[in-house]
GUVOKOL-571108 format. One record per residue: residue in one letter; residue number from 0; x, y, z of N, C-alpha, C in turn. Coordinates in steps of 0.02 Angstrom, whole numbers, m for minus. Atoms other than C-alpha are relative to their C-alpha. Layout:
ATOM   aa     i      nxx      nyy      nzz     caxx     cayy     cazz      cxx      cyy      czz
ATOM    A   NUM        X        Y        Z        X        Y        Z        X        Y        Z
...
***
This chain:
ATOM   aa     i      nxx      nyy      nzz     caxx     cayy     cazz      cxx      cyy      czz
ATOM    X     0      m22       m9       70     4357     6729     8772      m34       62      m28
ATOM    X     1       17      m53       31     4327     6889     8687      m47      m14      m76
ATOM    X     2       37        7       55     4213     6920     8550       33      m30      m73
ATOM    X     3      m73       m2       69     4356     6934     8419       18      m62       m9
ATOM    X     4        9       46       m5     4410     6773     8475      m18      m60      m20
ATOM    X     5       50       24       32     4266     6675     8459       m2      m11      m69
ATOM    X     6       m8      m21       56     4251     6729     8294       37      m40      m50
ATOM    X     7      m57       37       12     4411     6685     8261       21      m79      m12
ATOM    X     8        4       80      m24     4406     6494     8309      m60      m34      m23
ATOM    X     9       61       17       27     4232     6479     8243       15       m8      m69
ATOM    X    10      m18       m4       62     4298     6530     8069       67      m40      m33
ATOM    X    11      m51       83       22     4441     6404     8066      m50      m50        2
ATOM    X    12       56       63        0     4339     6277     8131      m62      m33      m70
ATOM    X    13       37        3       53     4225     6292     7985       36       m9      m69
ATOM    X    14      m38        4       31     4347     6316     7877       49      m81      m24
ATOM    X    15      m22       70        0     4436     6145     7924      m46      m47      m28
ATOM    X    16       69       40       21     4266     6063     7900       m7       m5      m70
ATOM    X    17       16      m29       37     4243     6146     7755       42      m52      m60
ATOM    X    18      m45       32       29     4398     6063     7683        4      m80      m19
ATOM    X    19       14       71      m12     4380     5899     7745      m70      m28      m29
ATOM    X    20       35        7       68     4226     5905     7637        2       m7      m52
ATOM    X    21       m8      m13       67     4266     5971     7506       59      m72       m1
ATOM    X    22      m38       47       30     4416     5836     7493      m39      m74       11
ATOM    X    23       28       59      m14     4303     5691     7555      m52        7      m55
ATOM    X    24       21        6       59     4198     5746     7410       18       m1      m67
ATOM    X    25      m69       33       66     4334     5739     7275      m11      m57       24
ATOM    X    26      m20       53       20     4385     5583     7320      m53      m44      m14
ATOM    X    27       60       44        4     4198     5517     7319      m12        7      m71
ATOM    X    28       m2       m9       60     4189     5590     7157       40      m30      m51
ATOM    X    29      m34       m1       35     4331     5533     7097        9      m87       m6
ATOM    X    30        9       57       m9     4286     5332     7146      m60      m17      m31
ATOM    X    31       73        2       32     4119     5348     7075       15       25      m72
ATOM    X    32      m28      m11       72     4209     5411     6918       40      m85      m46
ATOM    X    33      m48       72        9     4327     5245     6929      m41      m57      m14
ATOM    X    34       55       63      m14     4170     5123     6964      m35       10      m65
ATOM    X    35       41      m10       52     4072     5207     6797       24      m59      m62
ATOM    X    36      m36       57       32     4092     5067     6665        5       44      m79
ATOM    X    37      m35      m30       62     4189     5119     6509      m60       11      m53
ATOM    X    38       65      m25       28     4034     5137     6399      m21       77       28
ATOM    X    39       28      m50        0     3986     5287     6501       74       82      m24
ATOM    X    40      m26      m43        9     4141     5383     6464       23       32      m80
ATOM    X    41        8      m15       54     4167     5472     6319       56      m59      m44
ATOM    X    42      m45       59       63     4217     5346     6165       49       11      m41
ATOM    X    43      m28        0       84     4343     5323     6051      m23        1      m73
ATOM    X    44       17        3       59     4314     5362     5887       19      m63      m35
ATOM    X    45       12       44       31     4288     5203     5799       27       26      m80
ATOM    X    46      m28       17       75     4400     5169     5642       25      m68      m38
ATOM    X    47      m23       73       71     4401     5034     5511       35       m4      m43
ATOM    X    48      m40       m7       33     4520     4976     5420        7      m54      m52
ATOM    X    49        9       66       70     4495     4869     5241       77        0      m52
ATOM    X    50      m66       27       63     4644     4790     5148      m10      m44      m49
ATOM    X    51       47       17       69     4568     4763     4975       62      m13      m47
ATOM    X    52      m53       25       67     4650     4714     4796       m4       62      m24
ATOM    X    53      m15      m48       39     4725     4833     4685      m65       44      m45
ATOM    X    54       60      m14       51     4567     4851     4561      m85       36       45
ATOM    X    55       72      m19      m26     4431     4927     4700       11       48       44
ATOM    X    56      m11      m74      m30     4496     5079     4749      m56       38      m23
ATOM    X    57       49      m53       21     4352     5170     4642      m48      m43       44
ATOM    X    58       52       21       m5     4238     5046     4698      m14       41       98
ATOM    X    59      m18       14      m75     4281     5072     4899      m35      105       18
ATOM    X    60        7      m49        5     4278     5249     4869      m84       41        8
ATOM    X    61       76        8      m11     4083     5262     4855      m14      m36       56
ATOM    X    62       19       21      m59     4053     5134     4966        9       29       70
ATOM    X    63      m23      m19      m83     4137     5203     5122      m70       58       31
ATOM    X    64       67      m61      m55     4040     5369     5145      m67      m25       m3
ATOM    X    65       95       19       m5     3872     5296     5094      m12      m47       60
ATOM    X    66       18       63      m46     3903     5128     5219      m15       85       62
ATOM    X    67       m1      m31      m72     3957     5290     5366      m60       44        1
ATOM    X    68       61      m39       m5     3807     5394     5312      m54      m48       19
ATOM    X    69       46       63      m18     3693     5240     5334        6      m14       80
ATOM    X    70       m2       34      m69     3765     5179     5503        5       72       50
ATOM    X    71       m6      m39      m42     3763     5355     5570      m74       14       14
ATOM    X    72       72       m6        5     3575     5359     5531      m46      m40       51
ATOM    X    73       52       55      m48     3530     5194     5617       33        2       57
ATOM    X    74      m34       m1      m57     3660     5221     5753        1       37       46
ATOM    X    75      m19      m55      m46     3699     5387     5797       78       16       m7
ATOM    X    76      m79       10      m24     3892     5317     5796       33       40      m81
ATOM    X    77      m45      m38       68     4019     5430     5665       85      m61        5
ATOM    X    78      m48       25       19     4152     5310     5604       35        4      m48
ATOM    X    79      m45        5       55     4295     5311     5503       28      m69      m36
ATOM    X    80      m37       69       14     4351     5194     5371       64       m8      m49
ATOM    X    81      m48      m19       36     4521     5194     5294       21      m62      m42
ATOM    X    82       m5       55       52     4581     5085     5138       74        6      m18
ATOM    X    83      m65       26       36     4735     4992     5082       m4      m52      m37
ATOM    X    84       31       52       57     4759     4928     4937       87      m21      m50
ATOM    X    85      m41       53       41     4881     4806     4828      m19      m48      m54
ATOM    X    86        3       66       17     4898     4654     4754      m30      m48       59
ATOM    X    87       50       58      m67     4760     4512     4837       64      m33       65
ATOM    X    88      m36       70      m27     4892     4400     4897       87       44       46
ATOM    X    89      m40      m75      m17     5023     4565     4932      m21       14       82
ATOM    X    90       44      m25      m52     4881     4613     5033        5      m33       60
ATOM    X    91       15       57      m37     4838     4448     5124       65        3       41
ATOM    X    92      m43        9      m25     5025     4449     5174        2       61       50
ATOM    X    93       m9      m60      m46     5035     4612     5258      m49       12       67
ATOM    X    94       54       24      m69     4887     4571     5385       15      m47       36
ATOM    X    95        4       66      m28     4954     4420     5425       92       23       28
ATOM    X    96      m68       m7      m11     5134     4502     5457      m15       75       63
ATOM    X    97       25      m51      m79     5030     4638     5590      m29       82      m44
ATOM    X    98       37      m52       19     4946     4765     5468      m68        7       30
ATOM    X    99       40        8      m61     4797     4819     5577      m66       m4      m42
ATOM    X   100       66       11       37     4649     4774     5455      m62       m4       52
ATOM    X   101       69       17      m24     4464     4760     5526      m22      m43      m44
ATOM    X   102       36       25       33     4402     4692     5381       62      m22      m63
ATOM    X   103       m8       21       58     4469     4611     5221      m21      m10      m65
ATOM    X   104       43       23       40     4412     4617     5055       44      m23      m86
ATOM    X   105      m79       47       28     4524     4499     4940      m52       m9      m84
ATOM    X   106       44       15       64     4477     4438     4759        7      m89        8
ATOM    X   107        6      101        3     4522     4234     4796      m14      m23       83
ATOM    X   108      m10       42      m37     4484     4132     4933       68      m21       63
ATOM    X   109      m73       14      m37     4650     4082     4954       50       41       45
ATOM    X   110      m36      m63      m48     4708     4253     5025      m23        2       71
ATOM    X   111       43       m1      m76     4581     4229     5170       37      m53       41
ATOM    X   112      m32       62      m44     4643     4069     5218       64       m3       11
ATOM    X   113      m80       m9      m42     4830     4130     5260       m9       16       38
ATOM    X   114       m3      m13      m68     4754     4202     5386      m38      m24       41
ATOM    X   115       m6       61      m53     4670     4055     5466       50      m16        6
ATOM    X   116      m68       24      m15     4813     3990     5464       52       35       43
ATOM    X   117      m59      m20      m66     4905     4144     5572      m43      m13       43
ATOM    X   118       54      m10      m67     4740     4138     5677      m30       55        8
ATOM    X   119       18      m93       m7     4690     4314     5628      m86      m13      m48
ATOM    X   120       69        8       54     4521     4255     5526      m19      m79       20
ATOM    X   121       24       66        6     4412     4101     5586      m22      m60      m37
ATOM    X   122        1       70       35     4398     3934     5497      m46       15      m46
ATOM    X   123       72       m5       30     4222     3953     5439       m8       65      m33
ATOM    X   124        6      m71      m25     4236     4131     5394      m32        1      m91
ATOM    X   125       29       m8       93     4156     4082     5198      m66       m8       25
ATOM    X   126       78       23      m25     4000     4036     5307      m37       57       35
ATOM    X   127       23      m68      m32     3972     4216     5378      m29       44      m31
ATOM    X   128       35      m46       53     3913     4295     5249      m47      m44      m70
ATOM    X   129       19       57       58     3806     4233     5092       32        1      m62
ATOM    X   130      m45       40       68     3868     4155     4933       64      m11       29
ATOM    X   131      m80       22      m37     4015     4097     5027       48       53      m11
ATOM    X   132      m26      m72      m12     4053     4279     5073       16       51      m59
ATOM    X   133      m22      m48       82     4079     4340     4908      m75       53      m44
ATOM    X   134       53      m58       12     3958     4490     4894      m26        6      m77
ATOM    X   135       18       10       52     3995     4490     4714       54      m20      m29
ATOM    X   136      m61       33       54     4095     4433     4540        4       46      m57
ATOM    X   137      m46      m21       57     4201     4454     4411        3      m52      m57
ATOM    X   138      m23       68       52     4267     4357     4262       74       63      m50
ATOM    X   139      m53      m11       20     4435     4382     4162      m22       43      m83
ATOM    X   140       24      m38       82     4407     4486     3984       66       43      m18
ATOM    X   141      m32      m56       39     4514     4583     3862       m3       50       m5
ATOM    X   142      m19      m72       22     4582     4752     3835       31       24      m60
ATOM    X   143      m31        2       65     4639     4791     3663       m4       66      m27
ATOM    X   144        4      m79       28     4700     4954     3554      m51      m25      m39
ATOM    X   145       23      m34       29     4588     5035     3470      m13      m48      m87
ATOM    X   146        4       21       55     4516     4934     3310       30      m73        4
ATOM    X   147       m4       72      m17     4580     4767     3394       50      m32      m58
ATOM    X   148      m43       m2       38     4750     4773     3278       33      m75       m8
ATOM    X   149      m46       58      m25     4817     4606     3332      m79      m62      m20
ATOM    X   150       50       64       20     4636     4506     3293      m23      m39       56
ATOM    X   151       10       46      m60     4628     4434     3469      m72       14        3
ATOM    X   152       80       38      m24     4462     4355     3513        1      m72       37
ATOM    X   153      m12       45      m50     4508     4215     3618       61      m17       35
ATOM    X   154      m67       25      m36     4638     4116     3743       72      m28      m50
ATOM    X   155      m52       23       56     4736     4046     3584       39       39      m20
ATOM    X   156      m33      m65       42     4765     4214     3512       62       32       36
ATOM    X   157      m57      m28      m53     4863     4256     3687       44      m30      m26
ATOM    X   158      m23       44        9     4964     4118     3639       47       11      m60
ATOM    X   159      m30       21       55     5028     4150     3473       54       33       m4
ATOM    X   160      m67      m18      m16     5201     4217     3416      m15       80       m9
ATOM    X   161       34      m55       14     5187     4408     3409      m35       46       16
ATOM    X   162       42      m35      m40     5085     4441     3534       27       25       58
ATOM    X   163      m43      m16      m44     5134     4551     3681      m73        1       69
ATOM    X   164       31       m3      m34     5032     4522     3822        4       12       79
ATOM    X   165      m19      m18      m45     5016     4609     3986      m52      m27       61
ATOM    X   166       21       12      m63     4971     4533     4153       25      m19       49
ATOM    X   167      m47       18      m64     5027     4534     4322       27      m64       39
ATOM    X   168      m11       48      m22     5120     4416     4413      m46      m32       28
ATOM    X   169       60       47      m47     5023     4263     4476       14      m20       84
ATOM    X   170      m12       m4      m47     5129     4257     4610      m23       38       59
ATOM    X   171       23      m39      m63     5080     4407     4698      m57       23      m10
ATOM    X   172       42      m17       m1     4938     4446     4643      m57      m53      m49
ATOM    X   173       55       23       13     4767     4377     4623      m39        3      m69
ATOM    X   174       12      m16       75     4725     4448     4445       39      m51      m40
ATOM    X   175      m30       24       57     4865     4368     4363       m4      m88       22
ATOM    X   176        4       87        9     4827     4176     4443      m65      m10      m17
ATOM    X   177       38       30       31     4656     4193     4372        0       22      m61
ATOM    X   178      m11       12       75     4716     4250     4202       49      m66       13
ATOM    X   179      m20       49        5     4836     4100     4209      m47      m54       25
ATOM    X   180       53       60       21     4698     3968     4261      m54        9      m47
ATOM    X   181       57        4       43     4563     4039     4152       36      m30      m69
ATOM    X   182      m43        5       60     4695     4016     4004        5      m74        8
ATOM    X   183       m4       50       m9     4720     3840     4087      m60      m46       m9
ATOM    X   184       75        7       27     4541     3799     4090      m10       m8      m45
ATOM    X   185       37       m6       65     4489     3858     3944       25      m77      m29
ATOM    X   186      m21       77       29     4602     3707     3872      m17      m50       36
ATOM    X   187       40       68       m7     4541     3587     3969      m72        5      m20
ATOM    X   188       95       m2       27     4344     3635     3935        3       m2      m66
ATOM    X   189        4       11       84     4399     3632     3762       m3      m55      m11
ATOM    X   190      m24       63       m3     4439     3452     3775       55       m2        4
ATOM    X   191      m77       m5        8     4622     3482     3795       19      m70       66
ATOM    X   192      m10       22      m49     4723     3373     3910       36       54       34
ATOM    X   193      m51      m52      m34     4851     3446     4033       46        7      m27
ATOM    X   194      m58      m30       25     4995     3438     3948       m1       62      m52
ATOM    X   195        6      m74       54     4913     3549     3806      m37       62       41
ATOM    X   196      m18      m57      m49     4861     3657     3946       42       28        9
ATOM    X   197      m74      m38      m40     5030     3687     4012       27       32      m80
ATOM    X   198      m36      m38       56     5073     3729     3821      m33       53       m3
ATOM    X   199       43      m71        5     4959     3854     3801        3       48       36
ATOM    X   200      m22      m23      m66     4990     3914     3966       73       23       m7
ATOM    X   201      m92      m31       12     5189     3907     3932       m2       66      m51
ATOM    X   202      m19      m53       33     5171     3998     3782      m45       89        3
ATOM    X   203       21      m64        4     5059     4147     3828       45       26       59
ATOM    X   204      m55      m35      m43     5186     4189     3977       62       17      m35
ATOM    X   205      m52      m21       39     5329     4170     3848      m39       82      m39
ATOM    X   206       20      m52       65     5219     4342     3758      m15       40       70
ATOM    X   207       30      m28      m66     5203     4420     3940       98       53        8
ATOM    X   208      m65      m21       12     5354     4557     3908       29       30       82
ATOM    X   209      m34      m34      m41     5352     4630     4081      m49      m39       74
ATOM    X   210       36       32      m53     5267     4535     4271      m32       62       44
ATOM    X   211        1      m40      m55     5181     4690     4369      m28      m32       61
ATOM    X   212      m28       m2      m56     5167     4689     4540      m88      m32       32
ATOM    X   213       68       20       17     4956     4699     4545      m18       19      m52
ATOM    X   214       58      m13       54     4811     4729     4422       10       79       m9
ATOM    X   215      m20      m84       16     4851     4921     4444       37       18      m32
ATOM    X   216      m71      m21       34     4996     4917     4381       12      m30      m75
ATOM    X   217       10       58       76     4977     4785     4217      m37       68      m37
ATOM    X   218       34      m45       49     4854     4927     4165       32       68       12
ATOM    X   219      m15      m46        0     4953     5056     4202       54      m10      m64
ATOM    X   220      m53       16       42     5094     4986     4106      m35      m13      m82
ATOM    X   221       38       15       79     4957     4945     3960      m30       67      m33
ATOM    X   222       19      m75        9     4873     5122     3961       47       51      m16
ATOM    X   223      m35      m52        2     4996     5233     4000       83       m1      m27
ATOM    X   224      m47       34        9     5146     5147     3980       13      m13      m80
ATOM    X   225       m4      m15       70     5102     5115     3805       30      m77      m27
ATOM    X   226      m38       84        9     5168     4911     3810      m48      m37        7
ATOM    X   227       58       48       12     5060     4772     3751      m60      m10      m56
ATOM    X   228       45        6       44     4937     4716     3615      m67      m17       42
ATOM    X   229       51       25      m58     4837     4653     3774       m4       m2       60
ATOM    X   230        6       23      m66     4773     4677     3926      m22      m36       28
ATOM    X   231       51       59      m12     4696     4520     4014       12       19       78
ATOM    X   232       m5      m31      m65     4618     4582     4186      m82       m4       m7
ATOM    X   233       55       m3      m32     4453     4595     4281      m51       35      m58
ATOM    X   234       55      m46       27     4299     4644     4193      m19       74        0
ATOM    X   235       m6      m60      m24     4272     4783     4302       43       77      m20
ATOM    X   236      m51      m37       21     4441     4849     4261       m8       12      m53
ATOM    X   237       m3      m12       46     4432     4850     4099      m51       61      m35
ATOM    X   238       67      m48       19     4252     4950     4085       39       70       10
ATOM    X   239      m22      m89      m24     4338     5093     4209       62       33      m56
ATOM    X   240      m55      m21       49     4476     5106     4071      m36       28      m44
ATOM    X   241       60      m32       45     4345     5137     3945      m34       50       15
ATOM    X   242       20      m61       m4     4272     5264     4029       14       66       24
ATOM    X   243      m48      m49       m8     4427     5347     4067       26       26      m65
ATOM    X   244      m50      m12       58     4525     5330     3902      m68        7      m44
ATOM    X   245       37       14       64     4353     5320     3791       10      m32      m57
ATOM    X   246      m22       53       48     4391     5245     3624       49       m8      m10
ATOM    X   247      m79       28       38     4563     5213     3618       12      m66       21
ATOM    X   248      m12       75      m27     4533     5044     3699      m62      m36      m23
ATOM    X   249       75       45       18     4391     4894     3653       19      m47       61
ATOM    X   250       m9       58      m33     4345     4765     3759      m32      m59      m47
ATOM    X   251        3       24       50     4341     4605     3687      m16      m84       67
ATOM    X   252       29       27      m51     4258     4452     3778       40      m82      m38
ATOM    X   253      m37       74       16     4333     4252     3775      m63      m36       m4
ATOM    X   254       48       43       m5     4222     4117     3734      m22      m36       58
ATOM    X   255        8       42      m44     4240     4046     3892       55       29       46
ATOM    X   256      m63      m19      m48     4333     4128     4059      m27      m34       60
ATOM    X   257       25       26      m47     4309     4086     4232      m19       43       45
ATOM    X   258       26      m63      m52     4222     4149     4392       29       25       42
ATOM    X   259      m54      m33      m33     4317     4267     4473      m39       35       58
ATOM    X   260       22       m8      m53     4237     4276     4657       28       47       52
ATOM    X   261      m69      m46      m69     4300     4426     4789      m23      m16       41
ATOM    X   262      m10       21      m65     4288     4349     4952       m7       56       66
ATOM    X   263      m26      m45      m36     4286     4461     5101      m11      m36       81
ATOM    X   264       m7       26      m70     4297     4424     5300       32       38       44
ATOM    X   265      m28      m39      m51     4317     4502     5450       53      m26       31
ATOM    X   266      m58       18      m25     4478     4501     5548       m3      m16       60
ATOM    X   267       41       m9      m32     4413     4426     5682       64       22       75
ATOM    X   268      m46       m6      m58     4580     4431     5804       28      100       25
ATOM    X   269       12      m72      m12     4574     4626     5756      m40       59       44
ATOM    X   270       61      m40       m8     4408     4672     5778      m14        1       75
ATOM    X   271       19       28      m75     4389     4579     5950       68       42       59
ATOM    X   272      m87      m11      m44     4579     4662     6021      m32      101      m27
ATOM    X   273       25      m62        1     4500     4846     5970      m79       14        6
ATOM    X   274       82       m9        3     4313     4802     5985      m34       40      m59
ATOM    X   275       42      m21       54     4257     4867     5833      m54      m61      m33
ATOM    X   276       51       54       33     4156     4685     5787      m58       32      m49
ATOM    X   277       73       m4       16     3992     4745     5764       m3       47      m40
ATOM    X   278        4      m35       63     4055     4886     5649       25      m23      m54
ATOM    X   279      m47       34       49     4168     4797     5549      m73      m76      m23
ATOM    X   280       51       41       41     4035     4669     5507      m57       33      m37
ATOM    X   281       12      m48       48     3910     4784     5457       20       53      m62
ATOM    X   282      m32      m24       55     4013     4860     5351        3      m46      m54
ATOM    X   283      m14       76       52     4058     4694     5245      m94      m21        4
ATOM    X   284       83       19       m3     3822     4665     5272       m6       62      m54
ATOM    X   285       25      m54       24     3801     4834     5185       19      m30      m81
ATOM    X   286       m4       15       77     3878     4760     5030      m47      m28      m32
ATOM    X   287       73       44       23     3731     4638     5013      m44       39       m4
ATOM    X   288       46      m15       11     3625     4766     5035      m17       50      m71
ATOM    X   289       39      m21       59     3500     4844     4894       61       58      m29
ATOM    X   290      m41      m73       27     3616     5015     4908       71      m18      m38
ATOM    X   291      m70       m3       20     3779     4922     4913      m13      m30      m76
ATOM    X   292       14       25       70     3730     4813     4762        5       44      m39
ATOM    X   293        4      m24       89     3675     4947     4636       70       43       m1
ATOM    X   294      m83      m18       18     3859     5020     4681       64      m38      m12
ATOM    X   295      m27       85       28     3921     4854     4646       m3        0      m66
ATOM    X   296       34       11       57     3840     4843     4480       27       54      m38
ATOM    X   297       m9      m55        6     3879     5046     4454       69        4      m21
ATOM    X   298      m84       17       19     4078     4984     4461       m1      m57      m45
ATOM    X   299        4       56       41     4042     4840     4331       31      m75       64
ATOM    X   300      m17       74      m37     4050     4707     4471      m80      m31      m16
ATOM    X   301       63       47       m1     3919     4571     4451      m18      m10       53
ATOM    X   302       16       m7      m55     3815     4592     4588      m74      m63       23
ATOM    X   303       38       41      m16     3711     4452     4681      m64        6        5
ATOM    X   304       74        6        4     3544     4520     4708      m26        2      m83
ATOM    X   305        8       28       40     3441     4452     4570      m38       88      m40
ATOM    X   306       62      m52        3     3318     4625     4562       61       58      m34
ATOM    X   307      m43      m37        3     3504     4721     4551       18      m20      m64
ATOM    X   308      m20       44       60     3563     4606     4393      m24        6      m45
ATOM    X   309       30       m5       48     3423     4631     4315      m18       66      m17
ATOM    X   310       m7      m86       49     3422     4821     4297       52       32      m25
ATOM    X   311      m45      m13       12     3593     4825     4289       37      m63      m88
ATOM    X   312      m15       45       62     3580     4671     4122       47       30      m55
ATOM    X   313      m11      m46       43     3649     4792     3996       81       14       m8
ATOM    X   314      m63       m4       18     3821     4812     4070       30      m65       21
ATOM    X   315      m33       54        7     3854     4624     4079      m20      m38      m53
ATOM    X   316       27       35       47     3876     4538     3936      m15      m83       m2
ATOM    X   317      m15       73      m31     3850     4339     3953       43      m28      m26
ATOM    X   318      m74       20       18     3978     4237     3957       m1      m90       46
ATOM    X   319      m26       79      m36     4012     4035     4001       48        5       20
ATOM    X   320      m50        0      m46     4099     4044     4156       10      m77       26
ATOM    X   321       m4       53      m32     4201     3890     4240       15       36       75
ATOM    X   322      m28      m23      m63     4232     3888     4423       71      m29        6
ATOM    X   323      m40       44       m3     4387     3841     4514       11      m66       29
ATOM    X   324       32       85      m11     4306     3678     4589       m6      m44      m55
ATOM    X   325        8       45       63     4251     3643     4424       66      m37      m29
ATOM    X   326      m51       26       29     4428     3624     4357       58      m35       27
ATOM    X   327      m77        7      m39     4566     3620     4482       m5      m32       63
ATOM    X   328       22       23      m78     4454     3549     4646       16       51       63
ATOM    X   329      m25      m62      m26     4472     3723     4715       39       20       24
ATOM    X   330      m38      m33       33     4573     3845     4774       77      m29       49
ATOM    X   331      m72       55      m47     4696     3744     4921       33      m20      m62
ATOM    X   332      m44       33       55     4727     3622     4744       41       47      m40
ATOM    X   333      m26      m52       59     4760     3757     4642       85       46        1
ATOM    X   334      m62      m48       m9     4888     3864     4729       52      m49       16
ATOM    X   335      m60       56      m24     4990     3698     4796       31      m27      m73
ATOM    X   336      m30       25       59     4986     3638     4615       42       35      m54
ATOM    X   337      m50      m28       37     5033     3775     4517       12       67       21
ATOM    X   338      m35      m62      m30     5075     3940     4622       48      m17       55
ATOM    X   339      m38       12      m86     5161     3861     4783       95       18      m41
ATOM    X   340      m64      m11       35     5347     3880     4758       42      m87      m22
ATOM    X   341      m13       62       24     5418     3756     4651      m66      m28      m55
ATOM    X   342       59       46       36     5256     3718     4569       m3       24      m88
ATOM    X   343      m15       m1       83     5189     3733     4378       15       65      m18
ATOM    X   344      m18      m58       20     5206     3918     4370       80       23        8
ATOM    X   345      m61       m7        5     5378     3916     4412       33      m36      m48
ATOM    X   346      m34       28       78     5431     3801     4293      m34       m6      m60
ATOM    X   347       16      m30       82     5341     3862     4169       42       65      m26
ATOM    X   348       m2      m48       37     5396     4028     4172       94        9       36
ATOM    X   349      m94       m4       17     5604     3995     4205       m4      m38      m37
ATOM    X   350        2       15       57     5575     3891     4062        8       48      m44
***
């Protein structure tokens, strides 16, 4: 064999080798890529998704970046959290019909528990958090023009002939079935029976000129809209009006309303089918905490820590609240008796 040759056959030879390396090292590479467990490969960006009531869009708004600046601090992890918002019970339906929530943050009870009931939120899910999940409260109060033209100062005054009063359906939304039980209430804590409940009740819906949709919309229609001697809506709500519109509105407080609890709960058939758990609960923990509180308090929500309550005394005024245990044997009785279909709110108000 000649030099050339040689050469020749040597430099394939190596070449073949060469190959059969190199591809026996791909594919080793590329099995040792397969075997790595999903943790090591780069993550999905983690996004949350809260389907809240109409009235906490400002509130949500603060909260979000401060919770993701917080959990990026103790984590490392950058998450996103996106918000939808309605009517409570609006809401509750649209999660339970395949809206992709993580979290929930409702104003009743009763919105949570439609979705035990699809299987999208566990049984217990008031026991996951403290105060039977309800971070913080509310209570029902007045909105009134300017110089309080109409004289209202209590549930009676809704009531009388003359009066135009605006609040959203109870049907779909959560605002307007605890202005219709606080109104119900009130007459029974007065000593009333039920039947003079249901009158009182009948006749402040007879002074109810238009049903909106949620709490956003009752005050939109009362503000801007320019319809109504009254708005009857969330505490909260009513402040942010005030310090939108300044004096062209008063707030005006009832002798007696009830406690208007927001609820919240993770989704748990969500969280577990995208793995977000452990963010989506921290998120709904941050509310309890010191930060979320004084931005709790900051949106006129009544906020649970006691240390938060008390620096924040100033913008709650007191007020004798009932619950809805107290009156109605909570909130299962309540919605079967007079929201279910067929029940007292329907024949009160096609009456």
């Amino acid at each position: 064999m000649t030099h050339s040759n040689a050469v020749s056959t040597a430099a394939a030879t190596f070449t073949r080798r060469s190959r059969r390396w190199f591809l026996a090292s791909a594919l080793a590479a590329s099995a040792a890529a397969m075997s790595l467990p999903m943790s090591v490969s780069a993550a999905e960006p983690v996004v949350l998704l809260n389907a809240s009531y109409d009235v906490m869009r400002e509130l949500f708004k603060d909260v979000n970046p401060a919770f993701i600046a917080d959990w990026k601090a103790k984590t490392g992890e950058t998450i996103t959290i996106k918000q939808s918002h309605g009517g409570s019970s609006k809401q509750a339906r649209s999660v339970a019909d395949g809206l992709e929530a993580s979290v929930v943050t409702m104003n009743q009870a009763n919105d949570i528990d439609i979705l035990v009931d699809r299987g999208l939120v566990v049984a217990d899910w008031a026991k996951k958090f403290p105060n039977n999940a309800a971070p913080f409260y509310s209570t029902m109060v007045y909105l009134v023009r300017k110089g309080n033209p109409k004289h209202i100062k209590d549930w009676d005054d809704l009531a009388k002939p003359g009066i135009k009063v605006i609040v959203p359906n109870p049907k779909t939304s959560g605002n307007g079935r605890y202005t219709y039980l606080a109104a119900w209430g009130y007459a029974v804590k007065k000593g009333g029976s039920e039947a003079q409940a249901r009158e009182l009740v009948t006749k402040l819906f007879k002074n109810v000129p238009v049903l909106d949709g949620g709490g956003r919309g009752a005050t939109t229609t009362f503000t801007q809209r320019e319809i109504g001697d009254v708005l009857v809506t969330f505490e909260n709500e009513v402040q942010l009006v005030r310090a939108e519109f300044g004096d062209n509105f008063e707030v005006v407080y009832p002798s007696i309303s009830i406690l208007a609890e927001s609820p919240v709960a993770v989704v748990d058939k969500v969280v577990d089918r995208r793995g977000v758990r452990k963010e989506a609960t921290a998120y709904l923990q941050y509310l309890y905490s010191e930060a979320g509180q004084e931005l709790v308090a900051k949106h006129y929500l009544r906020p649970r820590s006691a240390a938060v309550a008390k620096k924040y005394a100033a913008s709650f005024k007191p007020i004798s609240l009932f619950t809805i245990d107290d009156v109605f044997g909570g909130w299962k009785q309540a919605q079967k008796k007079h929201f279910d279909d067929g029940g007292e709110f329907d024949k009160i108000y096609q009456k």
